[in-house]
C-alpha positions as CSV (number, residue, x, y, z in Angstrom):
1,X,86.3,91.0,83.5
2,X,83.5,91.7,85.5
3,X,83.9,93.7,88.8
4,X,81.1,94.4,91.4
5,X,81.7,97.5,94.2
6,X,79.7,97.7,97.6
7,X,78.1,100.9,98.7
8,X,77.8,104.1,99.3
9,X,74.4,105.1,100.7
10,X,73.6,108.0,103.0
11,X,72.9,105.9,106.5
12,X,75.9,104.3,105.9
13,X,78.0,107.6,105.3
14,X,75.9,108.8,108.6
15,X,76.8,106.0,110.8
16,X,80.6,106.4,109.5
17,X,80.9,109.9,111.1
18,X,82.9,110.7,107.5
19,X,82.4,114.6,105.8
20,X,82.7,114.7,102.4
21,X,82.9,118.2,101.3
22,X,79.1,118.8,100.6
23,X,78.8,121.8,102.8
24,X,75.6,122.5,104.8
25,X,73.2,120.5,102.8
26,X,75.6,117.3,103.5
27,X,76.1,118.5,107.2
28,X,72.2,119.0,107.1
29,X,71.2,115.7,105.6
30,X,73.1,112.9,107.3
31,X,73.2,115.2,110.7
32,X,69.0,114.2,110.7
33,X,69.9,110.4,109.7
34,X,73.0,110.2,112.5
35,X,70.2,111.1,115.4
36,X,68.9,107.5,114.6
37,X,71.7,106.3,116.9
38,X,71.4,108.0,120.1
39,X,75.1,106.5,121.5
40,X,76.7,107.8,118.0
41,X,78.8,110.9,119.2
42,X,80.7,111.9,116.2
43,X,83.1,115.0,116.8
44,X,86.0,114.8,114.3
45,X,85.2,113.7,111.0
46,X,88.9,114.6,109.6
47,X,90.1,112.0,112.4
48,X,87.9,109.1,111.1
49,X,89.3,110.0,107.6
50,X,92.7,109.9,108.9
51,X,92.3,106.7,110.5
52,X,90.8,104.8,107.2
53,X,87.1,104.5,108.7
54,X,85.7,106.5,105.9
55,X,84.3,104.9,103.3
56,X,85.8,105.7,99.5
57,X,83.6,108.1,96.8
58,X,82.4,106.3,93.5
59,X,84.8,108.5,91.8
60,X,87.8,107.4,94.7
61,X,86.8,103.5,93.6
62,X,87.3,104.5,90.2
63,X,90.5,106.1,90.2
64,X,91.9,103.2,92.5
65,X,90.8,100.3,90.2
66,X,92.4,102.6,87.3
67,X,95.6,103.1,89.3
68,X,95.5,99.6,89.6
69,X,95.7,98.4,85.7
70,X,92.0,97.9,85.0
71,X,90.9,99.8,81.6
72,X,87.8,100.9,80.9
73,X,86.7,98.1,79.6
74,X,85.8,96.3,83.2
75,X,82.5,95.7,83.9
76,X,81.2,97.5,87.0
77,X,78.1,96.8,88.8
78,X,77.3,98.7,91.7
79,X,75.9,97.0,94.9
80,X,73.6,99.5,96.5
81,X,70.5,101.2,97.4
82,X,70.2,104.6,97.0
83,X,73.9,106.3,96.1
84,X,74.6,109.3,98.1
85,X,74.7,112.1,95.4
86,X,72.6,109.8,92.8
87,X,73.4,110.5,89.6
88,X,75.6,113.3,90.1
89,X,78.1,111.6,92.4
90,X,78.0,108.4,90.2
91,X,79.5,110.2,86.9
92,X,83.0,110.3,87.7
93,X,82.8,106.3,88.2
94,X,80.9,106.1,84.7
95,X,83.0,108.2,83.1
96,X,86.1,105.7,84.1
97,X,84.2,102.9,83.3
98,X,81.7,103.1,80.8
99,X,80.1,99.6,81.0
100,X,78.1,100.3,84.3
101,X,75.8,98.4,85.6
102,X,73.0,98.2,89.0
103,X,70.0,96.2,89.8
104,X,68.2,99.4,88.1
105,X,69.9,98.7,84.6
106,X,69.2,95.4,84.2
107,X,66.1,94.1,85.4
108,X,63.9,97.0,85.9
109,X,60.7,95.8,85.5
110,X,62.1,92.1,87.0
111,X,62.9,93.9,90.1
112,X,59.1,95.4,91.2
113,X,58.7,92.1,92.9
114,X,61.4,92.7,95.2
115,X,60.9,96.4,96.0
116,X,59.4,97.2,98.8
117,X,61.3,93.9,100.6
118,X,65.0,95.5,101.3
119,X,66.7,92.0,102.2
120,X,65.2,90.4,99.0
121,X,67.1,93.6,97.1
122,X,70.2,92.7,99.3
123,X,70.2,89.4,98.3
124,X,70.4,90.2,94.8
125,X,73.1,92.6,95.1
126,X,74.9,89.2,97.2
127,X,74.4,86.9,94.7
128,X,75.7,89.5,91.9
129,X,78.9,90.2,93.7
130,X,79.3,86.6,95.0
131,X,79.6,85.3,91.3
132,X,81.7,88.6,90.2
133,X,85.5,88.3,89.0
134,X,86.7,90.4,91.6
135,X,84.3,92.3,95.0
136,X,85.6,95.6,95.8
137,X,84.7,96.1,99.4
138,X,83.8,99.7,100.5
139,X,83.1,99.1,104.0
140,X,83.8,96.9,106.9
141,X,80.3,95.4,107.3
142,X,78.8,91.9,107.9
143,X,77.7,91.6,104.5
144,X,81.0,92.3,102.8
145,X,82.7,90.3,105.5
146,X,80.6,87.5,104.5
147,X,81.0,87.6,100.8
148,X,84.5,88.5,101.4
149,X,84.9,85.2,103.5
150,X,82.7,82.8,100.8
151,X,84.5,83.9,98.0
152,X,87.6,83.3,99.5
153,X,86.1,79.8,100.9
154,X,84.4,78.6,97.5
155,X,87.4,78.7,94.8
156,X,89.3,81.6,96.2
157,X,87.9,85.1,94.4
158,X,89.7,88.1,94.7
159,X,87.9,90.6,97.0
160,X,90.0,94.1,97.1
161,X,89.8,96.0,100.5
162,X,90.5,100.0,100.0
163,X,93.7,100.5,102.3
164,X,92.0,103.6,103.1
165,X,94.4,104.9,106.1
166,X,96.9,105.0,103.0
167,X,94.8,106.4,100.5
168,X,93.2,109.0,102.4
169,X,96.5,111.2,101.6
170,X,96.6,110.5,98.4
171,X,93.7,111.7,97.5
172,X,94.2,114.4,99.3
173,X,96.8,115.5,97.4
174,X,95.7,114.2,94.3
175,X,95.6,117.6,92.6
176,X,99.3,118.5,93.2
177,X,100.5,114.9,91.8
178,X,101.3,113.2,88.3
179,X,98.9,110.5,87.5
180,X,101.9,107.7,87.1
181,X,103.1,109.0,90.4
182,X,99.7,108.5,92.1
183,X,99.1,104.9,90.7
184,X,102.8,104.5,91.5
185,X,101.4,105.1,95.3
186,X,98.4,103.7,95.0
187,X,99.4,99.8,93.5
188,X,102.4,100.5,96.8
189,X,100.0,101.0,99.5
190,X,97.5,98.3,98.0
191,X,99.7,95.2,98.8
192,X,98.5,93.1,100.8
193,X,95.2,94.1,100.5
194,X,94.2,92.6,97.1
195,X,92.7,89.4,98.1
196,X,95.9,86.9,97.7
197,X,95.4,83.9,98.8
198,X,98.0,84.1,101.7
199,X,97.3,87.2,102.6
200,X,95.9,86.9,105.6
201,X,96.8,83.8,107.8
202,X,93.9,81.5,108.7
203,X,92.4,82.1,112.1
204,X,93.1,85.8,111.7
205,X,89.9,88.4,111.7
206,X,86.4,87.0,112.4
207,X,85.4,83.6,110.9
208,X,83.1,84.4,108.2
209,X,85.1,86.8,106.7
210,X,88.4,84.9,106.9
211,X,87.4,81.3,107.3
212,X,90.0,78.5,108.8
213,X,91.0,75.8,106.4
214,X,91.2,73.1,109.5
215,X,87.3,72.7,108.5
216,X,87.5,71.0,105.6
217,X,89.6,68.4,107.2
218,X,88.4,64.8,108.1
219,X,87.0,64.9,112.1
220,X,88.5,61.5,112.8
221,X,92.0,62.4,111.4
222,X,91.8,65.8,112.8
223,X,91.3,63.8,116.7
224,X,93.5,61.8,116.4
225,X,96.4,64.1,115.1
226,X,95.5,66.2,118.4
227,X,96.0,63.1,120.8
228,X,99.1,63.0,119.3
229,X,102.1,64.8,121.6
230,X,103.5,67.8,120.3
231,X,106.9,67.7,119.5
232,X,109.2,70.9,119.2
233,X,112.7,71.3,118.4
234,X,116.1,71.7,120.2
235,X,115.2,75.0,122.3
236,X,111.6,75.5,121.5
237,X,109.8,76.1,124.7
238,X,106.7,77.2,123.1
239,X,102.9,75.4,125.1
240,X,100.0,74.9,123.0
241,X,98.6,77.8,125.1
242,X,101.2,80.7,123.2
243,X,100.7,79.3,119.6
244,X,97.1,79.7,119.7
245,X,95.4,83.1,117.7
246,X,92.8,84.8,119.3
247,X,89.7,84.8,117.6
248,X,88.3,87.9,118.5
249,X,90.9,90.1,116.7
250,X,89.4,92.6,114.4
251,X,90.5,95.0,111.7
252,X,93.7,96.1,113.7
253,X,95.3,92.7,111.8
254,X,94.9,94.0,108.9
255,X,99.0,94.6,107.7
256,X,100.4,98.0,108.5
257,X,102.2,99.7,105.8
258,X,105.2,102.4,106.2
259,X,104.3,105.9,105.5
260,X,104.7,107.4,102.5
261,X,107.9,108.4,103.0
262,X,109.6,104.8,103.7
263,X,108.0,103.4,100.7
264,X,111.5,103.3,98.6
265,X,113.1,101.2,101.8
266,X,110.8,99.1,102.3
267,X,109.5,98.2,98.4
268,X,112.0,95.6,98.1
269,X,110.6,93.5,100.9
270,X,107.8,94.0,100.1
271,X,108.1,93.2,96.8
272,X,110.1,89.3,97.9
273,X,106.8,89.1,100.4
274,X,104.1,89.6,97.7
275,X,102.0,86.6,95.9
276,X,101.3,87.6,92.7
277,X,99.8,84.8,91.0
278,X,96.3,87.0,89.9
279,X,96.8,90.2,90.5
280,X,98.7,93.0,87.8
281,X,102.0,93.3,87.2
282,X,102.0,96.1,89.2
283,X,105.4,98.0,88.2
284,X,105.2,96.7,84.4
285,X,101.9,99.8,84.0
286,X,102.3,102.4,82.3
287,X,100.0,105.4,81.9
288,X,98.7,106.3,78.6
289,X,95.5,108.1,79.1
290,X,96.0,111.8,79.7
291,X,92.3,112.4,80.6
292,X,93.6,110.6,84.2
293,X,95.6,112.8,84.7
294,X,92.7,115.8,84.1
295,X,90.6,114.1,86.1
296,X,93.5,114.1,89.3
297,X,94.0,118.2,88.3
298,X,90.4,118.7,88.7
């Protein structure tokens, strides 16, 4: 299986406001990229972490796609530029999955064409992820929306979205947990945000990243169904006007989960709700790779 995870460079860490425990010389560094933006005013980087708007850490990725079933022996490509960290932040992530792969690794000398032209290095990175297995997401911009809403268009391909609002306490208590309890949590607050194909109703979000079905269908039988009265039952006093979705909702519709603490209550609901034709049996997964659990101890 062949995975392909989107970014983590420092102007985008910059732009999210987000603090990731490098102390002065992080504070230092992305404080001098953040004045690019003179309306970015970022006081509270614990309150952007809190509310999910932080992007995850290579390593976070890692543990998350591990929680989730996948063995070492995916096949991860990373869709970047420069990684915040380099080398040093990226060893966790290989460590978890040994088969790692960027434009760097293979096609070094194929790539000196496209070097100095950043959007001909993007588009390689697109075409990599569009043809991927499975697109982890790391951040809410246009091009993940984009590749999020083509794979979805063409054929349908899972793209998994961090539900990082839930994940952020994990993680932060990561060192005080079992590993079967943290993927326990982790394959609980992902629901819903594994890339099922009714996951998200049509019309919902922005277009390209959750594109309507209605467009496929033929313009001539689409006009003429819409001349066509609509009828509604005994009672229903619903216009045209009320059943129509918005289109400029945003990543507010993404499902909201219970905390932590409701998670027993509401798993059976959850569990009649979910579509699991491609994803994991998620409660069938057992743990049986100590060095996991090292790695949450750490």
């Amino acid at each position: 299986m062949f995975f392909s995870c989107y970014r983590f460079e420092p102007d985008m860490l910059a732009f999210s406001g987000c603090y990731y425990g490098g102390g002065d010389k992080e504070r230092k560094e992305l404080g001098a990229i953040r004045k690019r933006w003179k309306t970015l005013h970022i006081s509270n980087p614990d309150k952007e972490r809190r509310h999910g708007k932080c992007p995850l850490t290579p390593l976070e990725v890692g543990l998350m796609l591990r929680a989730l079933g996948y063995g070492s022996d995916v096949h991860i490509y990373v869709a970047s530029g420069e990684v915040y960290g380099g080398e040093e932040t990226l060893a966790p992530l290989k460590a978890l999955f040994p088969n790692f792969y960027s434009k760097e690794t293979i096609a070094s000398k194929e790539l000196e064409p496209f070097s100095s032209f950043s959007s001909r290095m993007a588009a390689l990175d697109f075409i990599v992820c569009d043809e991927s297995d499975i697109f982890v997401t790391n951040n809410n911009g246009n091009m993940a929306k984009i590749l999020a809403g083509r794979r979805k268009y063409f054929g349908h391909k899972p793209t998994i979205r961090p539900n990082a609002k839930k994940l952020y306490r994990l993680f932060l208590n990561q060192t005080s947990t079992t590993w079967d309890t943290f993927a326990s949590k982790v394959r609980s607050y992902q629901r819903g945000f594994m890339g099922e194909p009714n996951e998200v109703r049509p019309g919902r979000g922005e277009f390209h990243e959750n594109p309507a079905t209605c467009i496929c269908e033929d313009s001539e039988a689409r006009t003429k169904k819409d001349s066509v009265p609509r009828k509604y039952g005994k009672g229903d006093s619903l216009t045209r006007k009320e059943v129509m979705v918005s289109d400029d909702q945003n990543d507010e519709d993404d499902p909201e989960w219970s905390d932590p603490d409701d998670d027993e209550d509401q798993r059976g609901l959850q569990d009649k709700e979910l579509n699991n034709g491609t994803v994991l049996d998620y409660d069938s997964i057992i743990s049986e790779e100590p060095e996991l659990e090292e790695m949450l101890s750490d």
